[in-house]
PAMI-778723 format. One record per residue (C-alpha): x, y, z; residue in one letter. Coordinates in nm, 2 decimals, always signed. Layout:
N
<<X; Y; Z>; a> ...
% end
This chain:
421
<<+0.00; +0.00; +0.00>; x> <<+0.12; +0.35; -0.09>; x> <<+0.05; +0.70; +0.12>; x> <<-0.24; +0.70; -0.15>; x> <<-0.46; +0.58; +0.08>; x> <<-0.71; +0.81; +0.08>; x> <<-0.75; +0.85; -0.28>; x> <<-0.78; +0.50; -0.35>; x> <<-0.88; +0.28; -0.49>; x> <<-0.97; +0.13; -0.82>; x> <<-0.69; +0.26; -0.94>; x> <<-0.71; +0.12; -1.27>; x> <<-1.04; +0.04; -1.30>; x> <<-1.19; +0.37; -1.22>; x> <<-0.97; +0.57; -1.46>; x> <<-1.03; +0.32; -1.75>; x> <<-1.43; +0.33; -1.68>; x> <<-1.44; +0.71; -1.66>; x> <<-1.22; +0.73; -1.99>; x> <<-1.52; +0.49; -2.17>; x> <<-1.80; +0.71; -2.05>; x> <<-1.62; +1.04; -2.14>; x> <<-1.54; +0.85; -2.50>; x> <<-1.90; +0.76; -2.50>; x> <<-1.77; +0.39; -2.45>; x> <<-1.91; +0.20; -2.13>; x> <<-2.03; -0.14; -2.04>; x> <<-2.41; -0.18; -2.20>; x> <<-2.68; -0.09; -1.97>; x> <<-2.91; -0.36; -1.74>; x> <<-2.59; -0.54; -1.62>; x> <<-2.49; -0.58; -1.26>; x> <<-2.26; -0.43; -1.12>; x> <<-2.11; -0.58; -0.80>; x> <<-2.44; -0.70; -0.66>; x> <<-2.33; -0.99; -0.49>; x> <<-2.62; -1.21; -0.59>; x> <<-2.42; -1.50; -0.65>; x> <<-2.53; -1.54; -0.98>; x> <<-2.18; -1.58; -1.22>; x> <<-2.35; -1.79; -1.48>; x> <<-2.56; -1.46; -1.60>; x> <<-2.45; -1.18; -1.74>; x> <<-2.06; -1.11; -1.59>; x> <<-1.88; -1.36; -1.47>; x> <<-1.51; -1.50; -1.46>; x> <<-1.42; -1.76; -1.70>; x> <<-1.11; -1.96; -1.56>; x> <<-0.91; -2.15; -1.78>; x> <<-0.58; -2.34; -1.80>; x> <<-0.29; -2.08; -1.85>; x> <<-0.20; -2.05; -2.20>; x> <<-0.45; -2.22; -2.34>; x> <<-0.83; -2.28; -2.42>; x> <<-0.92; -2.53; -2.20>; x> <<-1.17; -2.45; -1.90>; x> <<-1.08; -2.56; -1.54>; x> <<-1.32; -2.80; -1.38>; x> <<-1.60; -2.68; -1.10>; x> <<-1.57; -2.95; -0.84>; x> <<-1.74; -2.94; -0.51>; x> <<-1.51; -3.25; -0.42>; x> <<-1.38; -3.26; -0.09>; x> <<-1.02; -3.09; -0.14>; x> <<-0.70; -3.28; -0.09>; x> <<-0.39; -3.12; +0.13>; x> <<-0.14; -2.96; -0.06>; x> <<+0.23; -3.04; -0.11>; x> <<+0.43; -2.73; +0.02>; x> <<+0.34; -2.44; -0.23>; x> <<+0.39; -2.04; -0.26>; x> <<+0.08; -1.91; -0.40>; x> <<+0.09; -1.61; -0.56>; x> <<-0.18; -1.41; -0.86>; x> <<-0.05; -1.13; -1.12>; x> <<-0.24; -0.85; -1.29>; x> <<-0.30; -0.85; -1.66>; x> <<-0.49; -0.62; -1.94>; x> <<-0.63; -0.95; -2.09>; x> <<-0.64; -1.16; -1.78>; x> <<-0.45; -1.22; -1.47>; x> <<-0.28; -1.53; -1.39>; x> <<-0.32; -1.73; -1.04>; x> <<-0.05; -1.99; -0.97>; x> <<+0.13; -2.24; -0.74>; x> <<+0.48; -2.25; -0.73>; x> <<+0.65; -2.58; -0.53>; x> <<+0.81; -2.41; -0.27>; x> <<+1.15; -2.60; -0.23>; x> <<+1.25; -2.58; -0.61>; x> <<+0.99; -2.23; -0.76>; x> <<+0.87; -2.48; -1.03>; x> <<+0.53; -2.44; -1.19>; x> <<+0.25; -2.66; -1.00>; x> <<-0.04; -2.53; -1.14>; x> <<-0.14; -2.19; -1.34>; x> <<-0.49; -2.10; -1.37>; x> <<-0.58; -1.83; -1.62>; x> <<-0.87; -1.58; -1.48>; x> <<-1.09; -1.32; -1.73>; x> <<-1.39; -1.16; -1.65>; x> <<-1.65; -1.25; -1.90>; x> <<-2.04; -1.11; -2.06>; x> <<-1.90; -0.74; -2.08>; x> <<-2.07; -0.60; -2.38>; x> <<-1.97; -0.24; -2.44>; x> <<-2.16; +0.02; -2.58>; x> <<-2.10; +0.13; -2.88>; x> <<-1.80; +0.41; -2.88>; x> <<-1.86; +0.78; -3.04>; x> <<-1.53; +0.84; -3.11>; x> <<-1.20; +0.61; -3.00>; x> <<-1.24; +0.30; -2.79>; x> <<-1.01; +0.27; -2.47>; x> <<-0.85; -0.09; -2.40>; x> <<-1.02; -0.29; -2.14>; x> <<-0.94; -0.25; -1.77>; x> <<-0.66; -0.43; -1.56>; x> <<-0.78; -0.78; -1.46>; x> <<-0.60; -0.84; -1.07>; x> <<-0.58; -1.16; -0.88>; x> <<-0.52; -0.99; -0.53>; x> <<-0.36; -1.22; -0.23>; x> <<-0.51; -1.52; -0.17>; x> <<-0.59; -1.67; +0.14>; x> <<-0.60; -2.06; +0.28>; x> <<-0.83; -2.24; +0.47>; x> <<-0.87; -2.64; +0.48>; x> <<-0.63; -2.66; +0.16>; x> <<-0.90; -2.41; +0.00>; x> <<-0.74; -2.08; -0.15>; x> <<-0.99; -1.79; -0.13>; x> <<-0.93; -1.49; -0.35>; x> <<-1.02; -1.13; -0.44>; x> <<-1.02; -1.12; -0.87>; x> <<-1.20; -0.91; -1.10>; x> <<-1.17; -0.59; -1.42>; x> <<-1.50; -0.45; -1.43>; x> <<-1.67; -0.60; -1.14>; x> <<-1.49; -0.78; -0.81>; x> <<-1.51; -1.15; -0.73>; x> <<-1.43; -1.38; -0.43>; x> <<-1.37; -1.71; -0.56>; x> <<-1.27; -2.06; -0.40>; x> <<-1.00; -2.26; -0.53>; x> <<-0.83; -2.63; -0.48>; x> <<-0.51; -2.56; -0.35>; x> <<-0.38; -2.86; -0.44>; x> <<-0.45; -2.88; -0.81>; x> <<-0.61; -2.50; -0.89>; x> <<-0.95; -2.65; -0.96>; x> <<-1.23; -2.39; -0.93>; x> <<-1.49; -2.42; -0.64>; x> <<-1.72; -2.13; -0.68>; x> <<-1.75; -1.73; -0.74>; x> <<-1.94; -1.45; -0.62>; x> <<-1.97; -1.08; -0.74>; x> <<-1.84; -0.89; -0.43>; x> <<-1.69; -0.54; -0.38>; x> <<-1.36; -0.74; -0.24>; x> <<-1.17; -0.49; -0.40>; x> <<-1.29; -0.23; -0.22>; x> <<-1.28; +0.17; -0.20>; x> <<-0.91; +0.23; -0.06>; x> <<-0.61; +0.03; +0.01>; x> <<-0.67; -0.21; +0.28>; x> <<-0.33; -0.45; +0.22>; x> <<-0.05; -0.45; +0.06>; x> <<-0.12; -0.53; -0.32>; x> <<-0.37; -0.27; -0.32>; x> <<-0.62; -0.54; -0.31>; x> <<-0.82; -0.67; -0.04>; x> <<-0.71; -1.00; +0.12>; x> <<-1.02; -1.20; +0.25>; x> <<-1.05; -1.34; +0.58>; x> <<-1.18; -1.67; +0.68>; x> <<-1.32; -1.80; +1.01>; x> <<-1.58; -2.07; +1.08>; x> <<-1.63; -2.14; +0.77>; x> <<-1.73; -1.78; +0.67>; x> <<-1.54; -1.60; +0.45>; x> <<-1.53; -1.20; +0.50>; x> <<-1.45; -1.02; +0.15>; x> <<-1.51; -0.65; +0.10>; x> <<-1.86; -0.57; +0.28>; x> <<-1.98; -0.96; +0.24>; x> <<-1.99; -1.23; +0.43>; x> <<-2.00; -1.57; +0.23>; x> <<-2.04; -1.93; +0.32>; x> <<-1.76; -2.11; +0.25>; x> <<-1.86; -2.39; +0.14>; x> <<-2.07; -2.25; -0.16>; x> <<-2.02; -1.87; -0.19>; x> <<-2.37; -1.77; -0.06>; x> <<-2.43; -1.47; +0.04>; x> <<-2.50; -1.45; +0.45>; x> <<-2.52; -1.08; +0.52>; x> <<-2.36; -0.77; +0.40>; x> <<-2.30; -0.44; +0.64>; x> <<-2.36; -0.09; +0.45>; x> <<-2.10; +0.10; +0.59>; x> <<-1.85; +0.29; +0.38>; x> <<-1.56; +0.05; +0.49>; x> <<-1.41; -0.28; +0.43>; x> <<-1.32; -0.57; +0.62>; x> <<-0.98; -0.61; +0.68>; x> <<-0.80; -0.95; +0.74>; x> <<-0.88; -1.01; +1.08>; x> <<-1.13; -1.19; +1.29>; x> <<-1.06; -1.33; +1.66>; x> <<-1.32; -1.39; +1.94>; x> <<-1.66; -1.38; +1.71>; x> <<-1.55; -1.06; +1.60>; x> <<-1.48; -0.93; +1.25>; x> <<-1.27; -0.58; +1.19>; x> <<-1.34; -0.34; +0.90>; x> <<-1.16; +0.01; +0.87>; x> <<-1.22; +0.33; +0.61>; x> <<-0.99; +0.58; +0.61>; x> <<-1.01; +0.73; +0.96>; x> <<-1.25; +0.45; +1.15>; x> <<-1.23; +0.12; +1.32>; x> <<-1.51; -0.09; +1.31>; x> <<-1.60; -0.40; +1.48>; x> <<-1.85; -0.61; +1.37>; x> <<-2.08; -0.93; +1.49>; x> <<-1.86; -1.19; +1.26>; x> <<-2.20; -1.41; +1.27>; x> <<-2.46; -1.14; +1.18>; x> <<-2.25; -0.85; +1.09>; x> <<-2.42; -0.61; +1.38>; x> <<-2.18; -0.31; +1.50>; x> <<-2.03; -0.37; +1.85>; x> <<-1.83; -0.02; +1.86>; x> <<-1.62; +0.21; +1.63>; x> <<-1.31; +0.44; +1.72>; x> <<-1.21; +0.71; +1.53>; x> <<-0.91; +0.87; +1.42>; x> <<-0.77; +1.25; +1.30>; x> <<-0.52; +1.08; +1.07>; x> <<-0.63; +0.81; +0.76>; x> <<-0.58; +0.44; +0.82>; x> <<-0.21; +0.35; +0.75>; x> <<-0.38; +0.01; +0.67>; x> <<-0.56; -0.29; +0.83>; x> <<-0.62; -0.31; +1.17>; x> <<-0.42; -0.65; +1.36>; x> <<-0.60; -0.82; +1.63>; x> <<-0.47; -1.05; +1.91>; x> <<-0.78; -1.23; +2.14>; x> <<-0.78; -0.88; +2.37>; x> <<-0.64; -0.63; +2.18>; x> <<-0.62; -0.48; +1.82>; x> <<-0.36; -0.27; +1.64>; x> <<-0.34; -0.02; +1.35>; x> <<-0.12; +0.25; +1.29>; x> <<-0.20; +0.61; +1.07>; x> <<-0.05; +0.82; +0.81>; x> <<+0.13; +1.13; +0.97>; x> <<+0.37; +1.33; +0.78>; x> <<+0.51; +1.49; +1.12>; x> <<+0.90; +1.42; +1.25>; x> <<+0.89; +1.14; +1.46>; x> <<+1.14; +1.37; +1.69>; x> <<+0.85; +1.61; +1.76>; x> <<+0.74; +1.50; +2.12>; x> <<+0.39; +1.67; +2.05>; x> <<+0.27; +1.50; +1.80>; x> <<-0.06; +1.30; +1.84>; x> <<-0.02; +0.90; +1.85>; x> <<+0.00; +0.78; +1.52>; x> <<-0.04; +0.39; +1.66>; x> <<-0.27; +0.24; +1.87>; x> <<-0.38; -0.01; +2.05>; x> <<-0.77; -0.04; +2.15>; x> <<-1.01; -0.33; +2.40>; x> <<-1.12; -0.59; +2.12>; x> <<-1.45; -0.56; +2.33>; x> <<-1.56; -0.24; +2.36>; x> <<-1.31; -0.04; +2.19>; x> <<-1.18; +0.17; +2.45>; x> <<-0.78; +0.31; +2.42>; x> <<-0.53; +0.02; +2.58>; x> <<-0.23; +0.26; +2.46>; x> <<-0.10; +0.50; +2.19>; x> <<+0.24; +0.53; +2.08>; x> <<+0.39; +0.75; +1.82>; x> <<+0.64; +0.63; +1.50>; x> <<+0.61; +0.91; +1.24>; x> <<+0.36; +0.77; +1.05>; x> <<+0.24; +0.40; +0.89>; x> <<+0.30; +0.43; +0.56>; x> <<+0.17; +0.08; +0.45>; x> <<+0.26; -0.16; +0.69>; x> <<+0.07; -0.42; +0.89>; x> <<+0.14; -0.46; +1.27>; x> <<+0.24; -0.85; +1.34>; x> <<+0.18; -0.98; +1.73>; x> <<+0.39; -1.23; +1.85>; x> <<+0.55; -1.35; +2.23>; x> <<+0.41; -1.07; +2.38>; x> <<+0.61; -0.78; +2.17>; x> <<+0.37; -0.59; +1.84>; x> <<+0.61; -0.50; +1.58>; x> <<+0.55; -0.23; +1.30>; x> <<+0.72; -0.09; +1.02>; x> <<+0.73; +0.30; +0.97>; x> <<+1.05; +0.49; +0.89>; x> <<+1.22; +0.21; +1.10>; x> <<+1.08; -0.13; +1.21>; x> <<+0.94; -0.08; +1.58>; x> <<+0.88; -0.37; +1.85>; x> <<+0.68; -0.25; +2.20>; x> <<+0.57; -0.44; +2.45>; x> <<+0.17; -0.56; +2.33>; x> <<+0.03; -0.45; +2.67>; x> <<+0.18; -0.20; +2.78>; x> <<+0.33; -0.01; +2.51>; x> <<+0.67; +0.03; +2.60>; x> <<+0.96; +0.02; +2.31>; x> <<+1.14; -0.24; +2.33>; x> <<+1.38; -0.12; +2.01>; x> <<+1.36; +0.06; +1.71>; x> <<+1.57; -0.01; +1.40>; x> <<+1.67; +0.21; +1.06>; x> <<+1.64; +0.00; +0.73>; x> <<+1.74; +0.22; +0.40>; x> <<+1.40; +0.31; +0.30>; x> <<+1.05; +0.37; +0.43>; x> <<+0.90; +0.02; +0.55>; x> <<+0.56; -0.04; +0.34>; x> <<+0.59; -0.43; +0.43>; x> <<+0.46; -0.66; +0.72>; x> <<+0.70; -0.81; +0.95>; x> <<+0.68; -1.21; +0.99>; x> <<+0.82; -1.40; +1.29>; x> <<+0.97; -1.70; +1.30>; x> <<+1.11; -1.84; +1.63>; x> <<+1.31; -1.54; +1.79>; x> <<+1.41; -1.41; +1.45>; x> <<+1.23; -1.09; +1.25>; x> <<+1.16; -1.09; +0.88>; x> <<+1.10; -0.74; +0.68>; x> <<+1.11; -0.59; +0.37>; x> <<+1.26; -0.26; +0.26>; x> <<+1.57; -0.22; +0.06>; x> <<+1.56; -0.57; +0.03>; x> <<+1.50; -0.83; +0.32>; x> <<+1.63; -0.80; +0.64>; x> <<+1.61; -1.03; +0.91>; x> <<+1.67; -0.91; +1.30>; x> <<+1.66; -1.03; +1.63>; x> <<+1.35; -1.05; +1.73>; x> <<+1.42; -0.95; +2.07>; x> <<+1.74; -0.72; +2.07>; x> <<+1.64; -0.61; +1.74>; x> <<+2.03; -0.66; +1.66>; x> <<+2.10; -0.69; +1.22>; x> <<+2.16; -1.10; +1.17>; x> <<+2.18; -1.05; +0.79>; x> <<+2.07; -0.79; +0.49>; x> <<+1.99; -0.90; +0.12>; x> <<+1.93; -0.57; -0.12>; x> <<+1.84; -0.81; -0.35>; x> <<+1.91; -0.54; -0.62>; x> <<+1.71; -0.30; -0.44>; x> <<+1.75; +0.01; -0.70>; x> <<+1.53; +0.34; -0.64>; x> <<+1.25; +0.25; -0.84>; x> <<+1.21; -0.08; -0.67>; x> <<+0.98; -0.19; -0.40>; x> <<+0.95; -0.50; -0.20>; x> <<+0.66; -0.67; -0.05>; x> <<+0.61; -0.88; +0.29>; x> <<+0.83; -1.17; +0.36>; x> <<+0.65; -1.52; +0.46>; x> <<+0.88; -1.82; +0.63>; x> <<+0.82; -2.17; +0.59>; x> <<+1.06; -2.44; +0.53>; x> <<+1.35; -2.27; +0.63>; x> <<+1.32; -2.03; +0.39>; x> <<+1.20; -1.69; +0.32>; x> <<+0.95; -1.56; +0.05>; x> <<+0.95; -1.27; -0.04>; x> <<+0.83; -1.06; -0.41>; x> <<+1.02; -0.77; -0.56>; x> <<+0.89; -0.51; -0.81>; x> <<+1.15; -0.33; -1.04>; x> <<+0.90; -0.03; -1.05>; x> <<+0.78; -0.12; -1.45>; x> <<+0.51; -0.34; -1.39>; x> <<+0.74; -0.72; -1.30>; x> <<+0.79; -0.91; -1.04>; x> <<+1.03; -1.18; -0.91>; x> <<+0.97; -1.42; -0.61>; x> <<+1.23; -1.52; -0.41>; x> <<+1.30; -1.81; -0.18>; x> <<+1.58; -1.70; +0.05>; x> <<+1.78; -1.91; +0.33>; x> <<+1.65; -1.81; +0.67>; x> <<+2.00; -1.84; +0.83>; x> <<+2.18; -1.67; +0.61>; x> <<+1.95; -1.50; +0.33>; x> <<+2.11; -1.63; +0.03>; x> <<+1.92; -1.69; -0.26>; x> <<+1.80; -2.04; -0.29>; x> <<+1.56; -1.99; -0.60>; x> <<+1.39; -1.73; -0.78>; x> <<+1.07; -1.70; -1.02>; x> <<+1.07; -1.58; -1.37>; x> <<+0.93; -1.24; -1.45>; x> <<+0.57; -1.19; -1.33>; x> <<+0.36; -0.92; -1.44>; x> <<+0.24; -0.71; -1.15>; x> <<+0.24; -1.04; -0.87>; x> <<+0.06; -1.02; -0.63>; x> <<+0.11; -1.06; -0.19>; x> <<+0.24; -1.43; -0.15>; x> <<+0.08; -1.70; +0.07>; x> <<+0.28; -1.99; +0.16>; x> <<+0.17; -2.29; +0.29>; x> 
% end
């Protein structure tokens, strides 16, 4: 996520469906548009197919198998987006599935035609070896895939992508609990994609749910929700736009905002927070010069977030524990994995998790038009996707102990967050 927050989103799609009404070119009349009706057989709907060829992937409603060790990961594309598995010892190709949005019928254009939207596979998510997944160009989608063989479970027109930038990707990450999956205002049964309830608030879920209750967040408020029913519990509100999605732990929840003042002005209003998970009410505020991006990560008692530097306090109370400068603004998530700290920045760092001493650095080419996205460990290794800043990508599996490159992906358009399992 950029500091675009509060202009997003739709970046793409928005520009590209204002250009085809000015050009007197827009999608026919009488069509749905993110109605969430569960209804993909008429009128739009996404057509997924094998990559690189014709061939339709099967529907099955087939009790999934478990997966062999995978990195999953979608791109964006103007004629399609791809959504694949990647074996996660070796980076080689398990399965590709090719996703398109079809039934748009345009109306007919007064003077030149724009090219069709960008189609985006946002992050996926797993839940008994199902993948769920934000996807879409004209309209959004959640949709249910196999994650062992890519097979296609079911779809539903959602608003999953959302009106701002709720995760990294720029695309909303669902979030699945009790066999109810949360995706933009929805909330779907997992099983089949039905529609359970919907809230009407101008925000979005964001990735979390803990103790019966689901999160959503616009740019300057915190909601919590009924994750059965979807009735409001409490809000909090903030002077300063969501930084990004709000991180619970069973008694507490985190999010940090966007400030543009020096961290080294002592009166400057908190810029990250911690609140009750039941009723809302302000555990404790501390101050790190703004989120710009980044999603807080809990773990042994110490909530760590990335800002200007990566932070670690105390969960309950508060307190810094440490700070540490990286070369670059953080914009990642930081993963845990035993006493050791994962982030991205100018590369991948990873740090002690409780001195938050440098154990190694890997720029990775890092240049200044690059960007790097959140790390995920598993396997001994670390995943994590670089941009170059012109539209590719390149995943990399790094060594945990040492950060050396043990494989890397070929060029992906525009990849998407990874999920490893």
């Amino acid at each position: 996520m950029r500091r675009s927050i509060a202009l997003h989103i739709f970046p793409y799609v928005t520009l590209i469906m204002l250009i085809f009404v000015l050009a007197g070119c827009a999608p026919a009349g009488g069509q749905a548009t993110g109605t969430g009706n569960n209804q993909p057989s008429q009128a739009r709907h996404i057509v997924v197919s094998y990559c690189g060829t014709d061939r339709p992937v099967p529907t099955t409603s087939l009790s999934p198998q478990s997966p062999q060790p995978a990195v999953y990961a979608g791109s964006n594309g103007v004629f399609g987006a791809n959504f694949s598995a990647f074996d996660a010892h070796t980076g080689a190709v398990l399965w590709c599935d090719h996703v398109e949005e079809a039934g748009v019928t345009l109306a007919k254009c007064v003077r030149s035609c724009p090219g069709p939207p960008l189609t985006f596979v946002g992050k996926p998510v797993i839940s008994k070896n199902v993948l769920y997944v934000c996807a879409g160009a004209y309209d959004s989608y959640t949709l249910a895939f196999n994650a062992s063989n890519g097979l296609a479970r079911w779809q539903t027109m959602t608003d999953c992508q959302g009106n701002l930038s709720p995760v990294e990707g720029d695309y909303e990450t669902p979030a699945v609990e009790n066999n109810i999956v949360y995706a933009g205002t929805y909330a779907l049964r997992a099983s089949d994609g039905s529609v359970l309830w919907r809230f009407h608030l101008k925000a979005i879920f964001g990735p979390t749910v803990v103790n019966g209750i689901v999160f959503a967040y616009s740019n300057y408020i915190v909601y919590a929700l009924n994750a059965t029913n979807g009735e409001p519990l409490w809000h909090f509100q903030t002077h300063e736009p969501l930084g990004d999605a709000p991180t619970a732990s069973s008694d507490t929840v985190y999010f940090g905002t966007i400030s543009n003042k020096s961290s080294s002005d002592s009166n400057v209003a908190c810029d990250f927070f911690a609140l009750n998970v039941l009723n809302g009410s302000q555990r404790w505020c501390s101050h790190t010069g703004g989120i710009d991006g980044s999603l807080a990560t809990i773990s042994q008692g110490s909530v760590y977030i990335g800002s200007d530097e990566l932070f670690a306090f105390d969960a309950s109370t508060g307190k810094l524990n440490w700070r540490y400068a990286v070369g670059t603004t953080i914009q990642s998530m930081p993963e845990i994995a035993g006493n050791v700290v994962y982030v991205s920045a100018d590369g991948t760092y990873a740090l002690n998790a409780t001195a938050g001493t440098l154990l190694w650095h890997n720029t990775l080419g890092a240049g200044e038009a690059t960007s790097f996205e959140s790390s995920v460990t598993a396997y001994g290794l670390v995943f994590v996707r670089k941009n170059d800043g012109k539209g590719d990508s390149i995943i990399y599996a790094l060594q945990a102990s040492n950060g050396k490159v043990e494989w890397q992906s070929q060029t992906i358009h525009q990849a998407s967050a990874l999920t490893v399992v």
